[in-house]
PQR file of N, CA, C, O and H, with PARSE charges and radii, in Angstrom:
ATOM      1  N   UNK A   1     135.406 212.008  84.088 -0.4000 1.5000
ATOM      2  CA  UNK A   1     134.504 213.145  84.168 -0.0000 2.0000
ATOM      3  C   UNK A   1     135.277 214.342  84.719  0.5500 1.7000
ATOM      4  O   UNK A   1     135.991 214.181  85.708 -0.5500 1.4000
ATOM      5  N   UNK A   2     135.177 215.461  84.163 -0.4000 1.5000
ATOM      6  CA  UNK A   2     135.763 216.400  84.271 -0.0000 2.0000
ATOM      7  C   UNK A   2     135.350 217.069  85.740  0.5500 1.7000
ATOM      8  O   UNK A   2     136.021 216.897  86.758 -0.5500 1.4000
ATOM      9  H   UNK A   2     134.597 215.592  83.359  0.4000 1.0000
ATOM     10  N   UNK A   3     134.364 217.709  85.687 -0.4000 1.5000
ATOM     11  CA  UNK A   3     133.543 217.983  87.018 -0.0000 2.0000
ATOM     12  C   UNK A   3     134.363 217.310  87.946  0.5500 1.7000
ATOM     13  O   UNK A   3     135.298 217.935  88.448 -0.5500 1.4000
ATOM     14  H   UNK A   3     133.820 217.849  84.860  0.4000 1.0000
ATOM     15  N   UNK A   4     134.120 215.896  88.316 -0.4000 1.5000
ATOM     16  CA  UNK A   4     134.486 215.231  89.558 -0.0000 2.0000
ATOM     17  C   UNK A   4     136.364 215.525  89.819  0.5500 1.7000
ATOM     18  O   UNK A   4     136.818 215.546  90.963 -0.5500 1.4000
ATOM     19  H   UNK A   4     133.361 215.388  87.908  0.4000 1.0000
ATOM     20  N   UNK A   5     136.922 215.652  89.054 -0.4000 1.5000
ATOM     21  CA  UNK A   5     138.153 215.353  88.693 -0.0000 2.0000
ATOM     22  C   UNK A   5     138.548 217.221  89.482  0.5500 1.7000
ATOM     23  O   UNK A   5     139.480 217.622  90.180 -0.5500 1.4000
ATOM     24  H   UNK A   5     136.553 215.635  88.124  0.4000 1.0000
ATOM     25  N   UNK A   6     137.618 217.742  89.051 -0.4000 1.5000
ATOM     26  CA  UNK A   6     137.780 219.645  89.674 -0.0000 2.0000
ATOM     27  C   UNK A   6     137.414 219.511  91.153  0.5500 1.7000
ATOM     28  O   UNK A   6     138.097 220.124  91.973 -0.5500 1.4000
ATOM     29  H   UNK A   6     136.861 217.416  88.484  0.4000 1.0000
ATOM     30  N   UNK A   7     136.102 218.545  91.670 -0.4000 1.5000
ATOM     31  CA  UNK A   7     135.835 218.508  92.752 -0.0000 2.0000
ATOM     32  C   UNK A   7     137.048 217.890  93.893  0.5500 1.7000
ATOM     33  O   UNK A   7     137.362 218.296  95.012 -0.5500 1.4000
ATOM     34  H   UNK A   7     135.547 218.047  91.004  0.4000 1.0000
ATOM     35  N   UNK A   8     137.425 217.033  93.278 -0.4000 1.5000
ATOM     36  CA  UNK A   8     138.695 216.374  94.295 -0.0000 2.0000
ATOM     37  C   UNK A   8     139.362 217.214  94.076  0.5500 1.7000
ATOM     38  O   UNK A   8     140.178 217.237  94.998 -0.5500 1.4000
ATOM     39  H   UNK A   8     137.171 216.704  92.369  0.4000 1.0000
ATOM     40  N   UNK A   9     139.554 217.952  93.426 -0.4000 1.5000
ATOM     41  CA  UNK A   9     141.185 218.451  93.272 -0.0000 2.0000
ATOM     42  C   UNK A   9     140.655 220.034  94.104  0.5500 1.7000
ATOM     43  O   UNK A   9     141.583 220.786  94.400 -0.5500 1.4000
ATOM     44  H   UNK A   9     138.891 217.932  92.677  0.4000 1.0000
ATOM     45  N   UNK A  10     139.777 220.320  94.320 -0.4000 1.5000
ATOM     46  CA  UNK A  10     139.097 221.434  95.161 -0.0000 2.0000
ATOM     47  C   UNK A  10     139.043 221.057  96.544  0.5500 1.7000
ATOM     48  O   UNK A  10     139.266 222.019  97.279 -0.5500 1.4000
ATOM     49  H   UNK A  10     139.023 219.709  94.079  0.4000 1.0000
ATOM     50  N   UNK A  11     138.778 219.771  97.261 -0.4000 1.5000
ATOM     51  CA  UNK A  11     138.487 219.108  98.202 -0.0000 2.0000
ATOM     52  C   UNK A  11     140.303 219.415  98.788  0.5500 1.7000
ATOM     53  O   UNK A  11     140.589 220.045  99.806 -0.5500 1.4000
ATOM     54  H   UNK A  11     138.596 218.990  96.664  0.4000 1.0000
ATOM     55  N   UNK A  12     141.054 218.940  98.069 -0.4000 1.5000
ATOM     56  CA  UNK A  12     142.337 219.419  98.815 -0.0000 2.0000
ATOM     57  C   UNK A  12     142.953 220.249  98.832  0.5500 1.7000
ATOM     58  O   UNK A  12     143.954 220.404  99.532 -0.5500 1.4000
ATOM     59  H   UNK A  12     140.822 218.428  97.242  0.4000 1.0000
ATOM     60  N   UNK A  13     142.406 221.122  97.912 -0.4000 1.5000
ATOM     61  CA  UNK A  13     142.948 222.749  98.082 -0.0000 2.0000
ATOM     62  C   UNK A  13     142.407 223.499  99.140  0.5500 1.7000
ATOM     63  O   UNK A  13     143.094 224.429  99.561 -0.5500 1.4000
ATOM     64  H   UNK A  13     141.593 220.996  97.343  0.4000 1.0000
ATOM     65  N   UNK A  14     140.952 223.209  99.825 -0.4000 1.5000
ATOM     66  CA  UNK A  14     140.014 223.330 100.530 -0.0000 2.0000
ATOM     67  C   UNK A  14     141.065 223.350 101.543  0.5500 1.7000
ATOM     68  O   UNK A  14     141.831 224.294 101.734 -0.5500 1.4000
ATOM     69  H   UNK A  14     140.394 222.453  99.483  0.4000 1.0000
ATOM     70  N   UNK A  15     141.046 222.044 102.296 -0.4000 1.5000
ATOM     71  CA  UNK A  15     141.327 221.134 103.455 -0.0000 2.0000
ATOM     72  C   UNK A  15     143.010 220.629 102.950  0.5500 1.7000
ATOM     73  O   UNK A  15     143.135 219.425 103.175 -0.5500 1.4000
ATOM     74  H   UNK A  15     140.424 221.277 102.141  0.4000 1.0000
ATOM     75  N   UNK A  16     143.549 220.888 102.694 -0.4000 1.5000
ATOM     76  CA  UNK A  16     145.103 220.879 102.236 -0.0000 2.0000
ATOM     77  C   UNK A  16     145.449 219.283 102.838  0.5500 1.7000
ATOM     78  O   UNK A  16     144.925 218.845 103.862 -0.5500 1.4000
ATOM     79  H   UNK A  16     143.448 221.866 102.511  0.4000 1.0000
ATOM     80  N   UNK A  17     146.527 218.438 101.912 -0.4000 1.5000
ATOM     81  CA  UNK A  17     146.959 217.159 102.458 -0.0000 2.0000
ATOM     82  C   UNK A  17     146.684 216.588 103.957  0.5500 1.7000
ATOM     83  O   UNK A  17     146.068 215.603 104.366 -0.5500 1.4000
ATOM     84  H   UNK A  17     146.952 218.793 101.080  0.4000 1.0000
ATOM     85  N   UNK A  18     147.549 217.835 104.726 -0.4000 1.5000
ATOM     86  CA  UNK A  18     148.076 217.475 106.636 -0.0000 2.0000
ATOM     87  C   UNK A  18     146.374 217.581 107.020  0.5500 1.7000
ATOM     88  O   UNK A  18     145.888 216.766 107.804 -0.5500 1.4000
ATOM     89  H   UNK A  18     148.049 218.635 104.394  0.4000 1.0000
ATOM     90  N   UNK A  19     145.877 218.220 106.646 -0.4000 1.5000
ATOM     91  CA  UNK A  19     144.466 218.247 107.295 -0.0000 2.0000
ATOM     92  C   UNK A  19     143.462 217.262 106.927  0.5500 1.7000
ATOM     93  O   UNK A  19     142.448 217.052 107.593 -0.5500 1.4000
ATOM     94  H   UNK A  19     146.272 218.882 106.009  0.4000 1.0000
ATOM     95  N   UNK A  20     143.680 216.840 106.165 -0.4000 1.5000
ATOM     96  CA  UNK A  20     143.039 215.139 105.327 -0.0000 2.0000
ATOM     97  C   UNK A  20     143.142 214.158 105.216  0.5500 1.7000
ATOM     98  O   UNK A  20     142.231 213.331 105.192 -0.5500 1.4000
ATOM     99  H   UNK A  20     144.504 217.011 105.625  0.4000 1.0000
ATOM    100  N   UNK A  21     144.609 213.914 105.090 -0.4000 1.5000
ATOM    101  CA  UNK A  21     144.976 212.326 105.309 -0.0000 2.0000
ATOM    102  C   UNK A  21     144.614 211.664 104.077  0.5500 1.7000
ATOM    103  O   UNK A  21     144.236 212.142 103.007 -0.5500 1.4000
ATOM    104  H   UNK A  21     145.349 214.586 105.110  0.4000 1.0000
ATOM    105  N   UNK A  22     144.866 210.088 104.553 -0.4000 1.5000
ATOM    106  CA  UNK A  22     144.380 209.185 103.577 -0.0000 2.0000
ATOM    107  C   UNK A  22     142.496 209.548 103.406  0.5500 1.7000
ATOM    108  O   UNK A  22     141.959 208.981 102.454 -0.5500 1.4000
ATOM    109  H   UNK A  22     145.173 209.700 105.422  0.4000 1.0000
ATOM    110  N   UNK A  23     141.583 210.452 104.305 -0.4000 1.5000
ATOM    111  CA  UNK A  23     140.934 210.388 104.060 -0.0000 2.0000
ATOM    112  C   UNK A  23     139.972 211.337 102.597  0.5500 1.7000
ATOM    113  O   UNK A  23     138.810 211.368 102.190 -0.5500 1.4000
ATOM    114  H   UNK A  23     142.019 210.913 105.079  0.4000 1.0000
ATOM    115  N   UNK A  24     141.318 212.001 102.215 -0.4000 1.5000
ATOM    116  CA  UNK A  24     140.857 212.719 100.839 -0.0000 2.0000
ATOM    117  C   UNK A  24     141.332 211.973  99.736  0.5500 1.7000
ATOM    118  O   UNK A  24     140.721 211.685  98.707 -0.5500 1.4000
ATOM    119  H   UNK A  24     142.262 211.976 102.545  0.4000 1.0000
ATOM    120  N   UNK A  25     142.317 211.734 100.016 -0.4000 1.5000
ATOM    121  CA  UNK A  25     143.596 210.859  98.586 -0.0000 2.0000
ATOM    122  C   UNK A  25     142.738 209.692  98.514  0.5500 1.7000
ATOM    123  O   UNK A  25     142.668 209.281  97.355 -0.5500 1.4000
ATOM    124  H   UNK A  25     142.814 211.968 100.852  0.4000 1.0000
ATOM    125  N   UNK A  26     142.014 208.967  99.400 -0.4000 1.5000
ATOM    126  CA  UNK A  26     141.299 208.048  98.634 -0.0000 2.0000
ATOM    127  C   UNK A  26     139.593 207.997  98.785  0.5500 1.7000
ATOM    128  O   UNK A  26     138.862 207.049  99.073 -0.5500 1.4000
ATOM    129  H   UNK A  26     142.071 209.301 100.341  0.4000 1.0000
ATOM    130  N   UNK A  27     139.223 209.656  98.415 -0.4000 1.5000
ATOM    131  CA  UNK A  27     138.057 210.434  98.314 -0.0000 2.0000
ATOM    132  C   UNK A  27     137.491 209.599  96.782  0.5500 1.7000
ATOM    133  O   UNK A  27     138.069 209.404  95.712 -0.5500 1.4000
ATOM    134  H   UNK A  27     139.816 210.426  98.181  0.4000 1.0000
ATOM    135  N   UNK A  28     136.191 209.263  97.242 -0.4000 1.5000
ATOM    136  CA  UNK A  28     135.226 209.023  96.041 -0.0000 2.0000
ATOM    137  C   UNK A  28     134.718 209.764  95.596  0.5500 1.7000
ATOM    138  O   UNK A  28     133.546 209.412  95.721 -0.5500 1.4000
ATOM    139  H   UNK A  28     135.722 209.421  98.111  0.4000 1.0000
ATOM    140  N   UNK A  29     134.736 210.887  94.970 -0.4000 1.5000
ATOM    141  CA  UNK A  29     133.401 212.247  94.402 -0.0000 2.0000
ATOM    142  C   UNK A  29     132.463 211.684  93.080  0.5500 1.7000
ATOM    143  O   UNK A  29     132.897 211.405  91.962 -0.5500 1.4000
ATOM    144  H   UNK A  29     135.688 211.174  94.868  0.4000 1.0000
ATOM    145  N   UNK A  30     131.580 211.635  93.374 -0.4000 1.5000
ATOM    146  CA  UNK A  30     130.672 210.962  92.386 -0.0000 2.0000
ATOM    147  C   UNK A  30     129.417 211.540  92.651  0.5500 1.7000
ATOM    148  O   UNK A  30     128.967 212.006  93.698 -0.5500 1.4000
ATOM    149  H   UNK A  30     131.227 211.862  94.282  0.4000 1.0000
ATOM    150  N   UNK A  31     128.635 211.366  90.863 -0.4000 1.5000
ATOM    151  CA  UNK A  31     127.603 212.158  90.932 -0.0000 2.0000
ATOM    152  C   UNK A  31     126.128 210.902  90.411  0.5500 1.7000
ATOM    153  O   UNK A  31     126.295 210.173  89.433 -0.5500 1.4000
ATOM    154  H   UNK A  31     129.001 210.987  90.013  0.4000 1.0000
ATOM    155  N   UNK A  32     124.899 210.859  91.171 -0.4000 1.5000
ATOM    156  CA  UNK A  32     124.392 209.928  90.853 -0.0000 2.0000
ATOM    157  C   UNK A  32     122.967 210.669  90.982  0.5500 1.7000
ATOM    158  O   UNK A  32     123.015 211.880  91.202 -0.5500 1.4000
ATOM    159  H   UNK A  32     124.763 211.451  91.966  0.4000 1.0000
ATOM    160  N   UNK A  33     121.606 210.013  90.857 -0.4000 1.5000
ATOM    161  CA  UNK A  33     120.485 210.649  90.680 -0.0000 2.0000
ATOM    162  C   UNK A  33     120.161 211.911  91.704  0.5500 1.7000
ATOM    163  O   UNK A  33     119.646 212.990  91.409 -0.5500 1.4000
ATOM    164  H   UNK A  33     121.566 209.030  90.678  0.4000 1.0000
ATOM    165  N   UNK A  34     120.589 211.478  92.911 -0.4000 1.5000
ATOM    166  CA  UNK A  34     120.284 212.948  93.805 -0.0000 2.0000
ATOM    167  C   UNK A  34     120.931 213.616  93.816  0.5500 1.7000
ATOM    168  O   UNK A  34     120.645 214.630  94.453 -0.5500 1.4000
ATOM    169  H   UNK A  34     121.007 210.602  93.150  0.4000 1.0000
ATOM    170  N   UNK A  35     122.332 213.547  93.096 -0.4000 1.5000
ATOM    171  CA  UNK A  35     122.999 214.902  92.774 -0.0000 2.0000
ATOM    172  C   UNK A  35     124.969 214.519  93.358  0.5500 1.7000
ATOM    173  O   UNK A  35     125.354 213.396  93.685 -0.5500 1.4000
ATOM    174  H   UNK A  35     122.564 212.724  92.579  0.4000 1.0000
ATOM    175  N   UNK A  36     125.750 215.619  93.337 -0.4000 1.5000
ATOM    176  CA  UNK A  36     126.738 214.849  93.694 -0.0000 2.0000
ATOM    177  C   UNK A  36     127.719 214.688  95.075  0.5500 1.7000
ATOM    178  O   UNK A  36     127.683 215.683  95.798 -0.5500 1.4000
ATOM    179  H   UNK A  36     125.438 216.532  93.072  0.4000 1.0000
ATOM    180  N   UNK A  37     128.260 213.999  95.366 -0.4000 1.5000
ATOM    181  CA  UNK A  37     128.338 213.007  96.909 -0.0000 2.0000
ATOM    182  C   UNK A  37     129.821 212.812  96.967  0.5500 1.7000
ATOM    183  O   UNK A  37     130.490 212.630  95.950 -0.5500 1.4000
ATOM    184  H   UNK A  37     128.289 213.190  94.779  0.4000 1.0000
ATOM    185  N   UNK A  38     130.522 212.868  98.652 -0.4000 1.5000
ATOM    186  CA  UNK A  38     131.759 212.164  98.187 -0.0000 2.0000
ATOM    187  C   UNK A  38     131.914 211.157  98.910  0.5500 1.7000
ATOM    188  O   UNK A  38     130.787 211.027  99.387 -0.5500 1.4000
ATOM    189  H   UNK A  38     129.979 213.015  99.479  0.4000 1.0000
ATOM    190  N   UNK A  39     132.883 209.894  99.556 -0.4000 1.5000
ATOM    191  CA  UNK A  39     132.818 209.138 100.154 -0.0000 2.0000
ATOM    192  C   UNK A  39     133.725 209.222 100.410  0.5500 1.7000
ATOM    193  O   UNK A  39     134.518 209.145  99.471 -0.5500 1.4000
ATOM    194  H   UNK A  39     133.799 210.000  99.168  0.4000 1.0000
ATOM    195  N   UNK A  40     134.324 209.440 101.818 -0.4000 1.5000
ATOM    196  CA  UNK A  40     135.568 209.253 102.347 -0.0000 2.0000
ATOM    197  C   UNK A  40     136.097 208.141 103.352  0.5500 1.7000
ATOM    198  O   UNK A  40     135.526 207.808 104.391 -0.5500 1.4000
ATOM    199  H   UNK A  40     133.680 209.502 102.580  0.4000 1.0000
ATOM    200  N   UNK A  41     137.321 207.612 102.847 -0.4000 1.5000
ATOM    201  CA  UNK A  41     137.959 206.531 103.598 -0.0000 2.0000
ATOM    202  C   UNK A  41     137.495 206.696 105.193  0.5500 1.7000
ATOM    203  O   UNK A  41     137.780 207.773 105.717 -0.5500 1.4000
ATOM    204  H   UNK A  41     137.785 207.883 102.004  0.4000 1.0000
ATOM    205  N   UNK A  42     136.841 205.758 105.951 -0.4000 1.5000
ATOM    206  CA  UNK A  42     136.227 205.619 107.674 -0.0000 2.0000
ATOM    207  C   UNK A  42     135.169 206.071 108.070  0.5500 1.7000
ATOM    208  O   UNK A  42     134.802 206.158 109.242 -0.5500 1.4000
ATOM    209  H   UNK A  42     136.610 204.883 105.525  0.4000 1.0000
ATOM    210  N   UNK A  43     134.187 206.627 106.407 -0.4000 1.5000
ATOM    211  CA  UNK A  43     132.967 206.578 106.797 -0.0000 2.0000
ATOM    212  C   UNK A  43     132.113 205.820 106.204  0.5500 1.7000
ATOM    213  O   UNK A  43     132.223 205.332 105.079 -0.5500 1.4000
ATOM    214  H   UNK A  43     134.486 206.556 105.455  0.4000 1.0000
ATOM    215  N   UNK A  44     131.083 205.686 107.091 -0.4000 1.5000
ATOM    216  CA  UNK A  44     130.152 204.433 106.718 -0.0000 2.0000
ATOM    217  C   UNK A  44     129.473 205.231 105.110  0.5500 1.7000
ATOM    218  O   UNK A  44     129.796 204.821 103.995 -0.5500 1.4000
ATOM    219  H   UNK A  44     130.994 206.082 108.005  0.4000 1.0000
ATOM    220  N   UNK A  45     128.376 206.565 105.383 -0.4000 1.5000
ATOM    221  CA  UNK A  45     128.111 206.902 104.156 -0.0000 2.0000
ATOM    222  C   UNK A  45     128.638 207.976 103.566  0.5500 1.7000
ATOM    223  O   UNK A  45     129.511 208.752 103.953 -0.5500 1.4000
ATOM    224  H   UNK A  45     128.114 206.898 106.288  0.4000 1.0000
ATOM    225  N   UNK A  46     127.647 207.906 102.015 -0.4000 1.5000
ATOM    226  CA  UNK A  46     129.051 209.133 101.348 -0.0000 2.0000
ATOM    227  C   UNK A  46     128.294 210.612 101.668  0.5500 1.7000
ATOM    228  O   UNK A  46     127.067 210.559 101.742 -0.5500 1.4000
ATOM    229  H   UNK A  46     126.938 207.276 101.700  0.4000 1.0000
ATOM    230  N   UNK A  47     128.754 211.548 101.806 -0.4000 1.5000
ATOM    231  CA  UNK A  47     128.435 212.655 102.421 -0.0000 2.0000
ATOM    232  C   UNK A  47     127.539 213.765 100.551  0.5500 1.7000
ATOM    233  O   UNK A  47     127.930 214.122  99.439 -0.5500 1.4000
ATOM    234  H   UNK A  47     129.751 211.591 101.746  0.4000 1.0000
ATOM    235  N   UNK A  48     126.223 213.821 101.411 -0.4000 1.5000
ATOM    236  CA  UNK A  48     125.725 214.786 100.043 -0.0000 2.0000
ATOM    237  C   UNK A  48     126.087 216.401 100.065  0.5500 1.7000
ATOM    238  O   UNK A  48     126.035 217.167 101.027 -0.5500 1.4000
ATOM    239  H   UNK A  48     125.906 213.531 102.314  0.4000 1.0000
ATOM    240  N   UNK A  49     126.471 216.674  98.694 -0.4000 1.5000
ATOM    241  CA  UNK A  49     127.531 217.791  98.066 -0.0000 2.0000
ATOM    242  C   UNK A  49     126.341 219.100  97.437  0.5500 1.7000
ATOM    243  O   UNK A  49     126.334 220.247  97.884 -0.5500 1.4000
ATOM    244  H   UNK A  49     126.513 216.052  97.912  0.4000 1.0000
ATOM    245  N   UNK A  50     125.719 218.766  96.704 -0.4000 1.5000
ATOM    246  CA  UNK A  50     124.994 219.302  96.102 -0.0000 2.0000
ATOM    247  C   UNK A  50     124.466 218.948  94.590  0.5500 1.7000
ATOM    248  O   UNK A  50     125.018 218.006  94.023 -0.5500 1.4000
ATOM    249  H   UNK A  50     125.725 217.835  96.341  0.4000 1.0000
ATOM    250  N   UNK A  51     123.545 219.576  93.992 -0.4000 1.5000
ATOM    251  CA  UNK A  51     123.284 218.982  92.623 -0.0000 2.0000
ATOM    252  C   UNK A  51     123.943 219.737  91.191  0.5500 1.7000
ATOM    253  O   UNK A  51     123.759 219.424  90.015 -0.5500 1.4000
ATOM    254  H   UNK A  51     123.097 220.342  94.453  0.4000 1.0000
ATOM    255  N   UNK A  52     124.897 221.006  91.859 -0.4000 1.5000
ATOM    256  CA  UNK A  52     125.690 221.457  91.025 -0.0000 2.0000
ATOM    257  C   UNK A  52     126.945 221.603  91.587  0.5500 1.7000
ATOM    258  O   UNK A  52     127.143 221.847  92.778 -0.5500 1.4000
ATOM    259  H   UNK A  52     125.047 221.260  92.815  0.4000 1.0000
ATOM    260  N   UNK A  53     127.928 221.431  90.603 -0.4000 1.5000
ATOM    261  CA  UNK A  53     129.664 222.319  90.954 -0.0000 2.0000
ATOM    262  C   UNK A  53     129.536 223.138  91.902  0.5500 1.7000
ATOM    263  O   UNK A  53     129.877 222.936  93.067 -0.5500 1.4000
ATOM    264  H   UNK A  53     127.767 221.233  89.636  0.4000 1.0000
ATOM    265  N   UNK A  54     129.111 223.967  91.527 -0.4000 1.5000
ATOM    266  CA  UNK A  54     128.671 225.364  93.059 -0.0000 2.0000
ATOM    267  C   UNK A  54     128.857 225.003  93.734  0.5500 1.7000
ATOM    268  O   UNK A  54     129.851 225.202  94.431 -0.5500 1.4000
ATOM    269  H   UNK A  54     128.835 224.131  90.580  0.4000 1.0000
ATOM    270  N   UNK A  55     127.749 224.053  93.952 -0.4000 1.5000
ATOM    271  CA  UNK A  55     126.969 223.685  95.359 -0.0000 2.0000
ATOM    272  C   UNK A  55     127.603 222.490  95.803  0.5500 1.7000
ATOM    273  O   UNK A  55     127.203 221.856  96.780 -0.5500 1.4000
ATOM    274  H   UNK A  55     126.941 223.891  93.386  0.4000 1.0000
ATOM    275  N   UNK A  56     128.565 222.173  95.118 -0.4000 1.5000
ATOM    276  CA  UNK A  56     129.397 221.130  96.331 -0.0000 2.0000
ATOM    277  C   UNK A  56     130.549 221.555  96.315  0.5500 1.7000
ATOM    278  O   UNK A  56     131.334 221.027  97.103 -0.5500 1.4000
ATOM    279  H   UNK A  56     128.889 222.687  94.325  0.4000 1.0000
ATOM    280  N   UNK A  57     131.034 222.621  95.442 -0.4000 1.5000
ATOM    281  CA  UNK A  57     132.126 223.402  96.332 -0.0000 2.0000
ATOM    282  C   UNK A  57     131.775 223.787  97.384  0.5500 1.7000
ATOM    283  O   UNK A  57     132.177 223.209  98.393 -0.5500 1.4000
ATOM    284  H   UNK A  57     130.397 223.051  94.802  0.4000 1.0000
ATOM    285  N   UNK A  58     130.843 224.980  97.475 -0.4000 1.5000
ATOM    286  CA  UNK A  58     129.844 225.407  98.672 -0.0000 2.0000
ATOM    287  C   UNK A  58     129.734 224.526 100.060  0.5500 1.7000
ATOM    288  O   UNK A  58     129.927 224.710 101.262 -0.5500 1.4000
ATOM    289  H   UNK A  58     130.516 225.449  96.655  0.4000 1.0000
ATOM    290  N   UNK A  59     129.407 223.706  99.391 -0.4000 1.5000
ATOM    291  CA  UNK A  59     128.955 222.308 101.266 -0.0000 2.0000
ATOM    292  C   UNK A  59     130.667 221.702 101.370  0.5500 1.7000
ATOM    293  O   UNK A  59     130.787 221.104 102.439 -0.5500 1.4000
ATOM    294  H   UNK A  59     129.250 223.556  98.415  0.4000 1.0000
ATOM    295  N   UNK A  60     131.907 221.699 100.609 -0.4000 1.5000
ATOM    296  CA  UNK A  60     133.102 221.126 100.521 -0.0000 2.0000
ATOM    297  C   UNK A  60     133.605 222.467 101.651  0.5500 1.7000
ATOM    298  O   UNK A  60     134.244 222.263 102.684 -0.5500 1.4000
ATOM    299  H   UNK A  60     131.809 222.185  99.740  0.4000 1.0000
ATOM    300  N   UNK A  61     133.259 223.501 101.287 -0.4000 1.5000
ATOM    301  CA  UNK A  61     133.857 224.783 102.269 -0.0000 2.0000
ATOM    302  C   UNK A  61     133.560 224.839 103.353  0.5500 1.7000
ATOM    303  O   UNK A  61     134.246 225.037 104.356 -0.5500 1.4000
ATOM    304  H   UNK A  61     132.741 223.668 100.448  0.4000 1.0000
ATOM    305  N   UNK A  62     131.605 224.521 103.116 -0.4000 1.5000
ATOM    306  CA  UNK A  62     131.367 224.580 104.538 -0.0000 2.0000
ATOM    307  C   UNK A  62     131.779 222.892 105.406  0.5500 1.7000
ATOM    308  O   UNK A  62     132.422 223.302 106.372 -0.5500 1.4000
ATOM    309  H   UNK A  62     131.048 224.360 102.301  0.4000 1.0000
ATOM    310  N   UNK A  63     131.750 221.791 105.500 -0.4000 1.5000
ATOM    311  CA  UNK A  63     132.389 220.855 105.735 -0.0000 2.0000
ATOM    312  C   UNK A  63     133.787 220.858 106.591  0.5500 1.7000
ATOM    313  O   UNK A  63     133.960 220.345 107.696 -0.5500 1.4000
ATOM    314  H   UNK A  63     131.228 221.458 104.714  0.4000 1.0000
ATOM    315  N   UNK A  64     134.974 221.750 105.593 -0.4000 1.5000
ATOM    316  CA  UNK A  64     135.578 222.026 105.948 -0.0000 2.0000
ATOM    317  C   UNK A  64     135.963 223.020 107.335  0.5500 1.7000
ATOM    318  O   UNK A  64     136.819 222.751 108.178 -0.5500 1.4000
ATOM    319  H   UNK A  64     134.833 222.167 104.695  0.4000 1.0000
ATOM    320  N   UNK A  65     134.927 224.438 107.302 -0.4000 1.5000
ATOM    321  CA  UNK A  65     134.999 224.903 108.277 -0.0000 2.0000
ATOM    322  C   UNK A  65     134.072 224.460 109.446  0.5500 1.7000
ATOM    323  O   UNK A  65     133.786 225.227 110.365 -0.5500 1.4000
ATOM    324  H   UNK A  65     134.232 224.657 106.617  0.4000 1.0000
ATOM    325  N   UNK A  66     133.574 223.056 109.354 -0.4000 1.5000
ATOM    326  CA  UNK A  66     133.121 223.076 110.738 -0.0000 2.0000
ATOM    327  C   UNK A  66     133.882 221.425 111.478  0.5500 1.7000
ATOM    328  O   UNK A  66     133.608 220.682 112.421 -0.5500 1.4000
ATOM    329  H   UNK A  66     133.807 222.432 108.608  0.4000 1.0000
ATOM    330  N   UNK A  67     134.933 221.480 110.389 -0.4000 1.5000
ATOM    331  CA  UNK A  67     135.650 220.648 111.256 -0.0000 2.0000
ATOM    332  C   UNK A  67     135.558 218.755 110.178  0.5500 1.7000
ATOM    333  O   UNK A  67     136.192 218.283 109.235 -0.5500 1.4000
ATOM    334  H   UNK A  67     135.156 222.083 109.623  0.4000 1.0000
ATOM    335  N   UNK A  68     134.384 218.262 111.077 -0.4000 1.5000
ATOM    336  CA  UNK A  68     133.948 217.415 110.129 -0.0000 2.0000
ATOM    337  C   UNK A  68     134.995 215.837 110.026  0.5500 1.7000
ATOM    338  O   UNK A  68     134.993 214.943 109.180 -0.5500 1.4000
ATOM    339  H   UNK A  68     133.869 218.645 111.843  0.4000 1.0000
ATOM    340  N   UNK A  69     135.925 216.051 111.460 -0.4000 1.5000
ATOM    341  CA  UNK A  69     137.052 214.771 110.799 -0.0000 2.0000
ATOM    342  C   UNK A  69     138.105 215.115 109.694  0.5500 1.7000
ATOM    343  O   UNK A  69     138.915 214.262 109.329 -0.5500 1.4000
ATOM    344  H   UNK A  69     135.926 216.777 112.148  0.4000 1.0000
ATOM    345  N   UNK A  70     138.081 216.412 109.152 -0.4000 1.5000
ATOM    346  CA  UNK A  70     138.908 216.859 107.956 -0.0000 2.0000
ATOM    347  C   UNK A  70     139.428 217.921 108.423  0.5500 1.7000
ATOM    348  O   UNK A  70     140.371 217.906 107.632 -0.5500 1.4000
ATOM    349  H   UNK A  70     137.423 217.104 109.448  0.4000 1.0000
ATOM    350  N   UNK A  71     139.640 218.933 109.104 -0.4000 1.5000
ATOM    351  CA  UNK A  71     140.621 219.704 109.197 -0.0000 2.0000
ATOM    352  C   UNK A  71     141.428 219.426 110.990  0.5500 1.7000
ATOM    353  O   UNK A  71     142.418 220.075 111.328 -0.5500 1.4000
ATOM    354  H   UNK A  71     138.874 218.944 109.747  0.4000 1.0000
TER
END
């Protein structure tokens, strides 16, 4: 899926390698009935993104700037 494939690859342009760890490189981004989610390596659940591209770039930015275990 194309989408998901833009979302990861946004997730570390976001939050760059040193600030991520193994916990982006083995990032799940997936999109399922409530919309789309990512799951990162040492957490229990997968974190909700939004129900469009936008909108989980959007919550991926904000995520990022409030810290979150990722930067």
């Amino acid at each position: 899926m194309e989408d998901r494939g833009e979302l990861k690859k946004y997730l570390l342009d976001v939050i760059g390698e040193e600030g991520c760890g193994v916990s982006c490189t083995e990032a799940d981004v997936f999109k399922d009935e409530e919309g789309w989610k990512m799951m990162l390596e040492g957490f229990m659940e997968p974190w909700y993104l939004g129900k469009t591209v936008p909108e989980a770039r959007e919550k991926i930015k904000e995520y990022a700037s409030q810290g979150f275990g990722l930067a």
